[in-house]
C-alpha positions in Angstrom: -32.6 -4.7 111.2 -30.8 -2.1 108.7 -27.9 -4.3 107.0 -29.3 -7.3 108.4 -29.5 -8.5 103.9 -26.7 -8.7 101.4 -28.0 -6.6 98.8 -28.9 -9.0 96.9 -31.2 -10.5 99.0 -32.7 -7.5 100.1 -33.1 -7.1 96.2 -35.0 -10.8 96.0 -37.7 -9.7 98.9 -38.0 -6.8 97.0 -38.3 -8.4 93.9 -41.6 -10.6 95.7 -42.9 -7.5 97.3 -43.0 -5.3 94.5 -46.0 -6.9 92.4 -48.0 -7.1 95.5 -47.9 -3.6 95.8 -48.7 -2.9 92.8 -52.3 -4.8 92.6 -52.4 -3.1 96.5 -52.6 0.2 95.0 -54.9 -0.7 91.9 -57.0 -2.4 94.3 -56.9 0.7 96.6 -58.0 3.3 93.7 -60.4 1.1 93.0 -62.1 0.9 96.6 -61.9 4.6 97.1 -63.2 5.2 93.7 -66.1 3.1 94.7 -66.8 4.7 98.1 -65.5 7.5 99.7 -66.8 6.5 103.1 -64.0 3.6 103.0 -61.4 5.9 103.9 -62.3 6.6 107.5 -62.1 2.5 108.1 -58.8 2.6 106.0 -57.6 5.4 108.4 -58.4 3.3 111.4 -56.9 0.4 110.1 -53.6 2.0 109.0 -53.5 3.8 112.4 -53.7 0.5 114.5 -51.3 -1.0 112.1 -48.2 2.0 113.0 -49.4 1.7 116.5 -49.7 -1.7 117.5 -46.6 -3.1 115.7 -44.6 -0.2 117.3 -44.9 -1.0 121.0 -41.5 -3.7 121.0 -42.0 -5.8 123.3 -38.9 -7.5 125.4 -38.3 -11.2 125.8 -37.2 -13.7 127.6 -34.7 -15.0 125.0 -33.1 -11.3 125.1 -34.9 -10.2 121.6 -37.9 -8.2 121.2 -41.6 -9.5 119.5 -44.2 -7.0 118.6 -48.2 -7.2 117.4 -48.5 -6.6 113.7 -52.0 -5.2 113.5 -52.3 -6.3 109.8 -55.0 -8.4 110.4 -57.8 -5.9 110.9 -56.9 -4.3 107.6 -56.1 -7.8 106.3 -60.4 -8.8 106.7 -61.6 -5.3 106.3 -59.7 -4.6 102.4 -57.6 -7.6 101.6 -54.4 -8.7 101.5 -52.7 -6.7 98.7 -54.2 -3.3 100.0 -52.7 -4.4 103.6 -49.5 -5.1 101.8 -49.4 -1.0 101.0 -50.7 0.1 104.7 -47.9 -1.8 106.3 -45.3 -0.5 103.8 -45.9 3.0 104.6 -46.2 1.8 108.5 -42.7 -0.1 107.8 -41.3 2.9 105.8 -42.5 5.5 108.6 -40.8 3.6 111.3 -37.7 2.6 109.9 -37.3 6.5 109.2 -38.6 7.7 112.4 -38.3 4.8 115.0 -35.7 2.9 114.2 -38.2 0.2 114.4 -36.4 -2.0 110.7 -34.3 -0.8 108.2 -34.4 1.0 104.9 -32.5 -1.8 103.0 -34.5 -4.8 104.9 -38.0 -3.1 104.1 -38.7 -5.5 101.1 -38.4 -8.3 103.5 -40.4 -6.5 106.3 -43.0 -6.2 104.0 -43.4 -9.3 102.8 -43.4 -10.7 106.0 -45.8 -8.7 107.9 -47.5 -7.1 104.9 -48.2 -10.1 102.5 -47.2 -13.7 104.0 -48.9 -12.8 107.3 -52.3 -11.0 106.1 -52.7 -13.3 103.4 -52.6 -16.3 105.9 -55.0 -14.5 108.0 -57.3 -13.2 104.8 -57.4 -17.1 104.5 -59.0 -18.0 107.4 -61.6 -15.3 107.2 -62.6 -16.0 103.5 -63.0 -19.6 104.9 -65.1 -19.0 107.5 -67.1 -15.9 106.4 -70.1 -17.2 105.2 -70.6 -19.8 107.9 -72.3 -20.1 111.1 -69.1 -19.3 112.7 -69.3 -16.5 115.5 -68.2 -13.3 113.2 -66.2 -12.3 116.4 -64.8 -16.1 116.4 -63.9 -15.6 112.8 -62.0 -12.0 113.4 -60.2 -13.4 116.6 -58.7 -16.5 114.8 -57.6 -14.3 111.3 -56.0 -11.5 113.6 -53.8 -14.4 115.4 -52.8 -16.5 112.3 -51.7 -13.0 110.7 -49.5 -12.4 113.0 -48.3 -15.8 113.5 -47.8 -16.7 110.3 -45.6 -13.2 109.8 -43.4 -14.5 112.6 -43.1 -17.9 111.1 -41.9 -15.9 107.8 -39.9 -13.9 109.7 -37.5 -16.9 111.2 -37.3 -18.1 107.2 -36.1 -15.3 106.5 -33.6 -14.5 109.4 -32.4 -18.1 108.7 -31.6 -17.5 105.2 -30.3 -14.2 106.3 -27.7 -16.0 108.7 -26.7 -19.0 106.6 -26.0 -16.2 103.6 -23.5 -14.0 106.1 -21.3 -16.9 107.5 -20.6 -19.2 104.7 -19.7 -17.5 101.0 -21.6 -17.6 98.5 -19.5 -20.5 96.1 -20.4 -23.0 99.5 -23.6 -24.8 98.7 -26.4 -24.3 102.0 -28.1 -27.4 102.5 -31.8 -28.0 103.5 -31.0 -29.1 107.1 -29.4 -26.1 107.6 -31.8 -24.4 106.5 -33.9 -26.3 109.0 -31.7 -25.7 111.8 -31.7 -21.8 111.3 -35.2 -21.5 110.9 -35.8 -23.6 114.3 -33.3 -21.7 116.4 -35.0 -18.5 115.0 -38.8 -19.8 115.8 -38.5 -21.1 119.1 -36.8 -17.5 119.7 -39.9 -15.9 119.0 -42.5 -18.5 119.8 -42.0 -17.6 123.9 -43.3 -14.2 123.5 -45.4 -14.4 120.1 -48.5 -16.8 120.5 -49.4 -15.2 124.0 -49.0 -11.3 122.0 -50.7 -12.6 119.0 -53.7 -14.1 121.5 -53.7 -11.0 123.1 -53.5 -9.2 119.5 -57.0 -11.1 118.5 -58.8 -9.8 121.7 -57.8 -6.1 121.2 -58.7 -6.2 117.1 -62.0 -8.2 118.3 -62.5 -5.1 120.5 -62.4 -2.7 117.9 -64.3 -4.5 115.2 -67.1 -4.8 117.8 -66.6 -0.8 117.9 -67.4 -0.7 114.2 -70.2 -3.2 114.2 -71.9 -1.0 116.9 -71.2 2.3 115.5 -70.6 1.8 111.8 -72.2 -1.3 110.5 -73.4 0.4 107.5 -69.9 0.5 105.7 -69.2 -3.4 106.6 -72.1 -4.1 104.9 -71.7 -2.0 101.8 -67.5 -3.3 101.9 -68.9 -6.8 101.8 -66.7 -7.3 105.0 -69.1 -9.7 106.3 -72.9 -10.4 105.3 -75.6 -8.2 106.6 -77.3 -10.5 108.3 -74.3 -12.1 110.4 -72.9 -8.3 111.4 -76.8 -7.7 112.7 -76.7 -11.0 114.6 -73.4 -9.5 115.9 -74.4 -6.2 116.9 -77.1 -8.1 118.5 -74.6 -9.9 120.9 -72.3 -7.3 121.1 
């Protein structure tokens, strides 16, 4: 939430979300500059992004959980271009929605734009080129994406928390640390794996869309290889 961070910490996400952005937007010149046609795929992706992580959902611990949607743009262009979607996502909402903040939007980003589609980028480099079910492979990125930028997020609410009760000559410990982050995790945990399961199936959903009406730029992207998105359509 806005004035959630010292500024100082909001200064040190921004200090790790900053270079990631940078290669994001290299890496994005460099995709359009290559083909054109990748920017309808990058305006679906962006648009499920601002979509899906704005419906706040309420929980049963009396906070809020939402889907992040990063990890369709996360398989279909990578990690560091995801990092730029979900910053203009972040930036829009924080503006618009008072969905974040202005002075917690390094953090934001680095949870749901980097840490999280990186994790999920992981899995789907890992299992890409094997016999794996491609929609097996898309459903278990999407739900380690957005797992893994929950698991962020309680790090860095914990840090947050430890930083605004004790000053900053008092030495935090590690099992504080610990403690924080737990409290913060099993918070979310309740409401995020069954959102991040349902996340995977809705993202499956669509990529099946694309395989059935757009296979043609997965192939030429590289997303996946020809012959597994054919095998796809097949079952689709």
């Amino acid at each position: 939430m806005e004035g959630f961070f010292r500024l100082d910490w909001a200064a040190f996400w921004w200090f790790i979300a900053l270079p990631c952005l940078a290669v994001g937007v290299y890496q994005l010149k460099k995709v359009l500059k290559a083909d054109r046609e990748a920017l309808p795929l990058l305006g679906v992706t962006g648009g499920f992004v601002f979509i899906l992580s704005s419906l706040k959902l309420p929980s049963v611990t009396g906070s809020c959980s939402h889907p992040t949607g990063t990890g369709l743009p996360a398989i279909c262009f990578g990690p560091w271009i995801t990092s730029v979607i979900a910053a203009i996502v972040l930036l829009f909402q924080a503006l618009f929605l008072a969905h974040g903040g202005l002075s917690t939007l390094g953090a934001n980003i680095v949870s749901m734009g980097i840490a999280g589609p990186l994790a999920g980028w992981g899995i789907y480099r890992l299992l890409r080129d094997t016999p794996i079910n491609l929609y097996i492979t898309v459903f278990l990125s999407v739900a380690i994406t957005d797992l893994v930028t929950y698991v962020i997020t309680s790090l860095q609410l914990a840090l947050a928390s430890i930083q605004l009760i004790l000053p900053t000559t008092v030495p935090v410990s590690m099992a504080e640390v610990v403690t924080y982050f737990l409290v913060y995790l099993g918070i979310f945990v309740i409401t995020q794996v069954p959102i991040a399961i349902l996340e995977a199936i809705i993202l499956v959903l669509v990529f099946k869309y694309i395989v059935q009406l757009r296979p043609g730029i997965l192939i030429r992207l590289k997303i996946f290889p020809e012959e597994k998105i054919m095998t796809a359509r097949s079952d689709a």
